[in-house]
C-alpha positions as CSV (number, residue, x, y, z in Angstrom):
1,X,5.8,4.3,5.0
2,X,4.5,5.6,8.3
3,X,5.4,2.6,10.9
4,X,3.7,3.6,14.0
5,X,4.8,2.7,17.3
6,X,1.8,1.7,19.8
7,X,1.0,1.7,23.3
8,X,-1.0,-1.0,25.5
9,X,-4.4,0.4,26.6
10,X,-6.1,-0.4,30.3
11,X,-9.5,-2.0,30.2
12,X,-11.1,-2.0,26.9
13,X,-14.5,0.1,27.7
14,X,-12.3,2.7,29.4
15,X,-9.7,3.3,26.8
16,X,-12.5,3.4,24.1
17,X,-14.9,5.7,25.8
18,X,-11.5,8.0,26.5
19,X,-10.6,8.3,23.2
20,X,-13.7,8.8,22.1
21,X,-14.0,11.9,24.3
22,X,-10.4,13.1,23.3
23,X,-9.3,12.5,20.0
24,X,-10.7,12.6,16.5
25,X,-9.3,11.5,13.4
26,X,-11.2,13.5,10.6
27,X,-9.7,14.7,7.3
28,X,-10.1,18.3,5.6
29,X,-12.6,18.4,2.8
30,X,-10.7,17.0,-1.0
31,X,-9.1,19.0,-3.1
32,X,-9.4,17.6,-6.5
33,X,-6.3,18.0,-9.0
34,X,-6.2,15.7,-12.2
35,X,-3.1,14.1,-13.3
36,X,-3.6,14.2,-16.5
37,X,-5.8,16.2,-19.3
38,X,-6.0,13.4,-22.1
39,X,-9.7,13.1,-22.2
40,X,-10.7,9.6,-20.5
41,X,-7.3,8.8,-19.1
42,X,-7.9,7.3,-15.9
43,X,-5.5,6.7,-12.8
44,X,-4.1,3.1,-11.9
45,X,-2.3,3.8,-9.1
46,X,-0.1,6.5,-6.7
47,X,2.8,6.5,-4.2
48,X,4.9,9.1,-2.4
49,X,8.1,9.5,-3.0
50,X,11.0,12.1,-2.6
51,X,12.6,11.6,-6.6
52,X,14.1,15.2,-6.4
53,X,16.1,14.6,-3.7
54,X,15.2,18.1,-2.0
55,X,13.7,16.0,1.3
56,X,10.4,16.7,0.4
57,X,7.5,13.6,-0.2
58,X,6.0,13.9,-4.1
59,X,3.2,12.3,-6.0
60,X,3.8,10.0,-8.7
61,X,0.4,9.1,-10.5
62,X,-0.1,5.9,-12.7
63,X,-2.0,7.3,-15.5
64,X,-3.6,5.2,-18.1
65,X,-4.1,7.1,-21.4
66,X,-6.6,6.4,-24.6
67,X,-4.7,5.2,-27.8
68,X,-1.0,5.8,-26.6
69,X,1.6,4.8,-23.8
70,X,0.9,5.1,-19.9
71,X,2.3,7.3,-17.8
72,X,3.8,8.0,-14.6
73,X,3.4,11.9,-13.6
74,X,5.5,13.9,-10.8
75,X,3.0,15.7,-8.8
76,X,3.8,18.4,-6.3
77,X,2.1,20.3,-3.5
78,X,1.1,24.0,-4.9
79,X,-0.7,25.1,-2.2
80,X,-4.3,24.6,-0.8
81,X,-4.5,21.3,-0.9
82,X,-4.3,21.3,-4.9
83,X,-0.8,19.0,-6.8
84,X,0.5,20.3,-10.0
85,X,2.2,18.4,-12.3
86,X,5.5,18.8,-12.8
87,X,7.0,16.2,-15.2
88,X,6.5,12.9,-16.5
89,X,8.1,9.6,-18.1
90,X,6.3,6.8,-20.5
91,X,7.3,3.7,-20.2
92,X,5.9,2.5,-23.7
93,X,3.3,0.2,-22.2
94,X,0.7,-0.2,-19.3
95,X,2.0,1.0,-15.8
96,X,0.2,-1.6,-13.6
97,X,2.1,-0.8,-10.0
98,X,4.5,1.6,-8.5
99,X,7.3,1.0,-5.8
100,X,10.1,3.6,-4.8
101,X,13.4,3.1,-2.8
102,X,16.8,4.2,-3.0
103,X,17.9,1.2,-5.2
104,X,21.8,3.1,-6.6
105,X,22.5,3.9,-3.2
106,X,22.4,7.8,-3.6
107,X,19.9,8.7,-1.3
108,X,17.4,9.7,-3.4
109,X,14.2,7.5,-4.0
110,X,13.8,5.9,-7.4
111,X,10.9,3.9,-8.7
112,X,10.0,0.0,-9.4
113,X,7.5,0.3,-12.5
114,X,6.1,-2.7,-12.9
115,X,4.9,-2.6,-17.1
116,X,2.5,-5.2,-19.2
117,X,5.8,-6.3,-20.7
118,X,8.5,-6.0,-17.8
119,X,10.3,-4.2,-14.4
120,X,11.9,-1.6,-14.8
121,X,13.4,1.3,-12.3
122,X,13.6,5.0,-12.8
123,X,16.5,6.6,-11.3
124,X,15.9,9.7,-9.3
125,X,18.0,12.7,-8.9
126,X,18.5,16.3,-8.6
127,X,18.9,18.8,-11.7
128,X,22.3,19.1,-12.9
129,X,23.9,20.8,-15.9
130,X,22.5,18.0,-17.9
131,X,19.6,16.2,-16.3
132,X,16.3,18.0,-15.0
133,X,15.2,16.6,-11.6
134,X,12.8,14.2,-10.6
135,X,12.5,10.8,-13.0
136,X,13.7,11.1,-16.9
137,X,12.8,8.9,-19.7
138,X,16.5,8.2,-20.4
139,X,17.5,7.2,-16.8
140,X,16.4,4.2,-16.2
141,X,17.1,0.1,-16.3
142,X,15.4,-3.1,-17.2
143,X,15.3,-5.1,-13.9
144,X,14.0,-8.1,-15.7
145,X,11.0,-9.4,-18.2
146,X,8.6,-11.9,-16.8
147,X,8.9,-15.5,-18.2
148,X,5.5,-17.3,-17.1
149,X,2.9,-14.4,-16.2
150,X,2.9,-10.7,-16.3
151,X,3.5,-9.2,-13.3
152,X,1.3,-6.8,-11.5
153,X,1.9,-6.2,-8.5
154,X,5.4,-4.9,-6.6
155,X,6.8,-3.7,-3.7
156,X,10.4,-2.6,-2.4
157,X,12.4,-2.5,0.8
158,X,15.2,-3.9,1.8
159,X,14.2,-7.4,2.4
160,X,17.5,-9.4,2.9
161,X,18.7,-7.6,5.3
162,X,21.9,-6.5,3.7
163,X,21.2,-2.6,3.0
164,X,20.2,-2.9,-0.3
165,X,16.7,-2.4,-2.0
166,X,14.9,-5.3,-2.7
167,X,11.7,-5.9,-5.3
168,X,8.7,-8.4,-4.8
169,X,6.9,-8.6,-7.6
170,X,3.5,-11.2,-8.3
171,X,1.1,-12.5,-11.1
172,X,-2.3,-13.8,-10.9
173,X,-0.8,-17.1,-10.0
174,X,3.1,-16.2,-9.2
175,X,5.3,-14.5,-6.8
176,X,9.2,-13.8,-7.4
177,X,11.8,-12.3,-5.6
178,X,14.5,-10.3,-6.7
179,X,17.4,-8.7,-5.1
180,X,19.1,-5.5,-5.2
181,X,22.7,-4.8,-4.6
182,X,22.7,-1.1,-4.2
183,X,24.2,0.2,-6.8
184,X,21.4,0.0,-9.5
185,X,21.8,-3.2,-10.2
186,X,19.9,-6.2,-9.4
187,X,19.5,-10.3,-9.4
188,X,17.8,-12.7,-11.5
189,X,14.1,-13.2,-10.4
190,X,13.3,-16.1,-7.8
191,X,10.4,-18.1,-8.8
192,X,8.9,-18.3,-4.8
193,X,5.8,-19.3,-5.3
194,X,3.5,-20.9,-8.6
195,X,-0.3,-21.2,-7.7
196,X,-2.1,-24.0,-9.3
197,X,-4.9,-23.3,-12.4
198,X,-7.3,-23.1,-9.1
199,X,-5.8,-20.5,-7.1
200,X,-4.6,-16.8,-7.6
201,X,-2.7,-14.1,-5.6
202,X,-5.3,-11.7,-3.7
203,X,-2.6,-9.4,-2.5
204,X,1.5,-8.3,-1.9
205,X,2.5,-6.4,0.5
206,X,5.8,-5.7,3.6
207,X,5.4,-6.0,6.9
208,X,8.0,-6.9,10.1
209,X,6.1,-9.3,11.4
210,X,9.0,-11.1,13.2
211,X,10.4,-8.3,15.3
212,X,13.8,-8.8,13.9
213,X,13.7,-4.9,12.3
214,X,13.8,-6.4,8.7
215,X,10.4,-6.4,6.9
216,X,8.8,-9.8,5.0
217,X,7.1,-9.9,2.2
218,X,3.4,-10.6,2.5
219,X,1.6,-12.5,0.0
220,X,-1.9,-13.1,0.4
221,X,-3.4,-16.4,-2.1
222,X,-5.9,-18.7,-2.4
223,X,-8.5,-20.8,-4.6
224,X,-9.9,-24.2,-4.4
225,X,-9.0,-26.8,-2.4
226,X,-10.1,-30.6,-2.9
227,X,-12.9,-29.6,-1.2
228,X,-13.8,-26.3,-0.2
229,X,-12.6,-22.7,-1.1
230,X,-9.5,-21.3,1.1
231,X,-7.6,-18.1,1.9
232,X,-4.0,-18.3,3.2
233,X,-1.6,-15.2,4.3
234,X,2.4,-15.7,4.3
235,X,4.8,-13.8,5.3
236,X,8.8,-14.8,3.7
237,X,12.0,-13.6,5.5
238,X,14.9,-12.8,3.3
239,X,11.8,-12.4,0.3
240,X,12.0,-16.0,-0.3
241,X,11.6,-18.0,2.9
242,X,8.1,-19.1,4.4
243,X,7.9,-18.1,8.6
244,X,4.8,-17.8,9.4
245,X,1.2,-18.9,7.4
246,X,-2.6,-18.8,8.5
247,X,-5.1,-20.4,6.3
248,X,-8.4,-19.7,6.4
249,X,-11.0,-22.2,5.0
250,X,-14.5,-21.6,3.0
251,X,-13.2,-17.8,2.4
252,X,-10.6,-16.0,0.0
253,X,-8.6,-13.5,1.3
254,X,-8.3,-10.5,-0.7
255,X,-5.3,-7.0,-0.2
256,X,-3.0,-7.0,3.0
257,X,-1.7,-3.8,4.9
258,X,0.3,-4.3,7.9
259,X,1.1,-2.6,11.2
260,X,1.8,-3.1,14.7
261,X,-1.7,-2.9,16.6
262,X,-0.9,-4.0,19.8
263,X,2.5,-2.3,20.4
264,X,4.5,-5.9,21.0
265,X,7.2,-5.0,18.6
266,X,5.6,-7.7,15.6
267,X,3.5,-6.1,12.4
268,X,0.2,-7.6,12.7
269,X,-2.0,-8.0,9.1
270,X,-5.8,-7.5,7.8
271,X,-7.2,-8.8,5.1
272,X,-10.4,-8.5,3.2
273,X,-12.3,-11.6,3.5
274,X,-15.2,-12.9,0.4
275,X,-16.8,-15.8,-0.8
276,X,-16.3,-15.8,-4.8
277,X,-17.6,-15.8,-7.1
278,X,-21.5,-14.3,-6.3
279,X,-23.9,-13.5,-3.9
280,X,-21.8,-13.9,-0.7
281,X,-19.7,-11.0,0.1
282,X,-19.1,-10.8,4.1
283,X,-17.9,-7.0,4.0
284,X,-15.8,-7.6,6.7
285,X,-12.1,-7.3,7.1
286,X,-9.6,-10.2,8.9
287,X,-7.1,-8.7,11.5
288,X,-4.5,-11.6,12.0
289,X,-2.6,-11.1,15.0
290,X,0.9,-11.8,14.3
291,X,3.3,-14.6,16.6
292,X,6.4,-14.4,15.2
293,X,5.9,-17.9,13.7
294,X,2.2,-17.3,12.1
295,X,-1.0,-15.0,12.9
296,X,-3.8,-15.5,15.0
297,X,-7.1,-13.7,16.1
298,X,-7.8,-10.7,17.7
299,X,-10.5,-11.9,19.6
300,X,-13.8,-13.6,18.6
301,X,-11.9,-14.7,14.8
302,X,-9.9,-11.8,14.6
303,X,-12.5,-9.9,12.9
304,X,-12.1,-5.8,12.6
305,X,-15.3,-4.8,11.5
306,X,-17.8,-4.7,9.1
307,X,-17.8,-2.2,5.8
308,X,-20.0,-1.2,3.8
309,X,-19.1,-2.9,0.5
310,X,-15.9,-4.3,-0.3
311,X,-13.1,-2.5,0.1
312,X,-10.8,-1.5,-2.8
313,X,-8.1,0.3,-0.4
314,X,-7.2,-0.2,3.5
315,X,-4.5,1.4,5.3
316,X,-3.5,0.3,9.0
317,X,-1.4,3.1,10.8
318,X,-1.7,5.9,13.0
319,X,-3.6,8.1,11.4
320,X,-4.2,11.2,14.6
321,X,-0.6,10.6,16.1
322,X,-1.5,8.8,19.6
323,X,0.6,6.2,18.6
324,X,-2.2,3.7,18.3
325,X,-2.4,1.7,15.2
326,X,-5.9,3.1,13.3
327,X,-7.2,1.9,10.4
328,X,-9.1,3.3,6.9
329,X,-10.5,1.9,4.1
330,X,-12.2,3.1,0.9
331,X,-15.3,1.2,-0.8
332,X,-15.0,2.9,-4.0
333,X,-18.0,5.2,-2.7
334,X,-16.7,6.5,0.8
335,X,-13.6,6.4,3.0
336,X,-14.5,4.9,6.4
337,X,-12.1,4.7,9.2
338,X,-11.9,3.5,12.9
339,X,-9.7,4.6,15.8
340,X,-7.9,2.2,17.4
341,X,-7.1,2.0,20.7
342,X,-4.0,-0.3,21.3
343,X,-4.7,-4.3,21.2
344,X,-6.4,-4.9,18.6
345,X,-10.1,-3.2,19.6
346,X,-11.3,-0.3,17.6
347,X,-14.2,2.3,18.4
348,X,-17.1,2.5,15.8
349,X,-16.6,3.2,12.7
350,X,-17.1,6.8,11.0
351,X,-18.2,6.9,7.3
352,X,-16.9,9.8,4.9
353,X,-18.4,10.4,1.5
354,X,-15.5,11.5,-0.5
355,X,-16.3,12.4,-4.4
356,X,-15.6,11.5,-7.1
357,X,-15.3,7.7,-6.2
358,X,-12.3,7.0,-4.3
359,X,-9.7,4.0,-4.9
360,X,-6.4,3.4,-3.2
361,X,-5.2,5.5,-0.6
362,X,-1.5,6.4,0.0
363,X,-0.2,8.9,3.1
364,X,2.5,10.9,3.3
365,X,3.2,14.0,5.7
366,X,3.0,16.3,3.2
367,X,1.6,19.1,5.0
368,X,4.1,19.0,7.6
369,X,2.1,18.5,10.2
370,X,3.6,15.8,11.9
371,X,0.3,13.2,10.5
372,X,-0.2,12.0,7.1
373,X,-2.2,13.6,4.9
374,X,-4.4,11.0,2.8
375,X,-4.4,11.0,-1.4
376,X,-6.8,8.9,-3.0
377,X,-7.3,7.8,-6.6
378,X,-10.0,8.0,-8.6
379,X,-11.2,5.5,-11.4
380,X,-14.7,7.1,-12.6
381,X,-13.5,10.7,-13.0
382,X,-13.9,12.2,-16.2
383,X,-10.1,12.5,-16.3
384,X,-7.0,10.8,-14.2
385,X,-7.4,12.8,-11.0
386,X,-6.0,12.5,-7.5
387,X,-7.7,13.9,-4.1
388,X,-5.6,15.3,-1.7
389,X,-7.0,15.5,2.0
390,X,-5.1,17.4,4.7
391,X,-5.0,15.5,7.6
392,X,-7.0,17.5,10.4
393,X,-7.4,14.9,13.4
394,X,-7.5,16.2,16.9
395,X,-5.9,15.5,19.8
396,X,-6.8,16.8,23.2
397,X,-3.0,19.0,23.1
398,X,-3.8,20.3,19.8
């Protein structure tokens, strides 16, 4: 995860209009590698993560395939822009989410699979005399099996604060905790939160939004009140206790990312905002300005800016590496992004068709050019594929 530092700008007009002038975040044209050749296998979803232990950032793909087991697929950079792939493991159901950390303690990353059926984790490693590298069918442990809902969602760190990777995982309607202890092994789940009939987890993510150098887990829910329609963002220290809340009413609230925008030390959220379940769609995004204790606006509401359409990714970080917090989304048509420029402002917005139709975004300096390079999935191509984008911002040094 890139966790960007930031840097207080003068007066609004005058940062903007410098940055305008000196900087440009812009990615190379996509380079289009598929994942998997299965006719109408399609991809779920991607992360970065270093599974060989070599030091190096690869792609593990999600892919769902026709008539037989998903798949997650080792992808690695082969020059040009274009990812090979290299290996692969099947966990003998759907792969619905991806989440690595070093969960044995070894210092390589392993994976949090989350399945239609359970969690499991892949181990990671280097090739010895009797195991190849990366992730191997064999390697791996059942975390736990959900008892009231599938999960779907999950993601790692260490959450506690006691060294160890952590997993969050969430259900339409649930969110559990569980702990690692470093070694591989791992605690029963914590039931945290049960939504009622009428409400529903929009989003799970990790952010530090207390300033205490231990990320939270962020859960974004909602549904219908006794009378009217609500979004709410939390944020739990240790994984399972509540800090900080903001509730919106007559919206739901839908994905989370989180990053420091304004450079005081606390991760600050955004959030798509819609009104279900037709016919309103504000194609806006929420960015919540975090206390320490809850979030508040940025502003007139603490609204970013418009988009297009709804988004199906967003990303907040530093993107051109000016240490401002930027921030990029994809529509499922285009990527668009926005330069920010230190508290919580943010120049116009640039629109980039990006084909075929992009879905979630992950970074990761794979170019090693000191900014991360973008990978975004696709859903409509006609097989799992993956776009890679070289990062190719300017800054007035370069």
């Amino acid at each position: 995860m890139f966790r960007p530092g930031g840097k207080r700008a003068g007066a609004i007009g005058v940062a903007a209009a410098s940055l305008l002038a000196v900087s440009c975040i812009n990615f190379a044209p996509p380079v289009t590698s598929q994942a998997s050749t299965v006719e109408a296998a399609r991809t779920q979803t991607a992360v970065f993560a270093d599974v060989t232990g070599d030091g190096a950032d690869e792609l593990l793909v999600a892919a769902t395939l026709p008539e037989a087991a998903d798949a997650v697929v080792r992808m690695a950079p082969c020059g040009g822009g274009c990812l090979e792939r290299r290996d692969q493991v099947a966990p003998a159901d759907d792969v619905l989410d991806l989440a690595p950390a070093d969960f044995d303690g070894d210092g390589v990353t392993d994976v949090a699979v989350v399945t239609g059926t359970d969690l499991r984790v892949y181990f990671g490693g280097a090739a010895t005399a009797g195991r190849p590298e990366g992730l191997v069918d064999d390697d791996f442990v059942v975390v736990a099996q959900p008892t009231f809902q599938p999960w779907s969602g999950a993601v790692a760190d260490d959450f506690d604060g006691d060294g160890d990777a952590d997993i969050a995982v969430s259900a339409s309607q649930l969110y559990e905790f569980v702990a690692g202890d470093g070694s591989g092994g791992f605690a029963a789940p914590v039931t945290v939160q049960i939504l009622p009939a009428r409400g529903s987890v929009g989003g799970l993510g990790s952010g530090d939004v207390d300033g205490d150098g231990t990320p939270e887990v962020l859960l974004v829910q909602g549904g219908l009140g006794l009378s009217n329609i609500f979004g709410q963002v939390l944020a739990f220290r240790n994984g399972t206790t509540s800090i900080a809340s903001y509730v919106e009413e007559g919206t739901l609230f839908s994905g989370v990312t989180a990053a420091d925008v304004d450079g005081d030390g606390l991760d600050d959220v955004a959030v798509e905002r819609f009104i279900p379940p037709v016919g309103i769609d504000f194609g806006d995004v929420r960015l919540l300005r975090s206390t320490g204790t809850g979030f508040t606006g940025f502003g007139q509401g603490g609204a970013l800016t418009t988009l297009p359409s709804r988004p199906v990714g967003m990303h907040l970080g530093d993107l051109d590496g000016d240490s401002k917090v930027d921030f990029v989304a994809s529509d499922g048509t285009r990527l668009s992004w926005w330069h920010g420029v230190g508290n919580g402002s943010f120049a116009v917005r640039v629109d980039r068709a990006v084909s075929p139709a992009p879905g979630g975004l992950v970074f990761a300096d794979v170019a090693a050019g000191g900014r991360p390079d973008l990978v975004v999935t696709h859903s409509a191509a006609p097989f799992a594929a993956v776009s890679y984008l070289t990062n190719a911002s300017q800054l007035p040094d370069d």
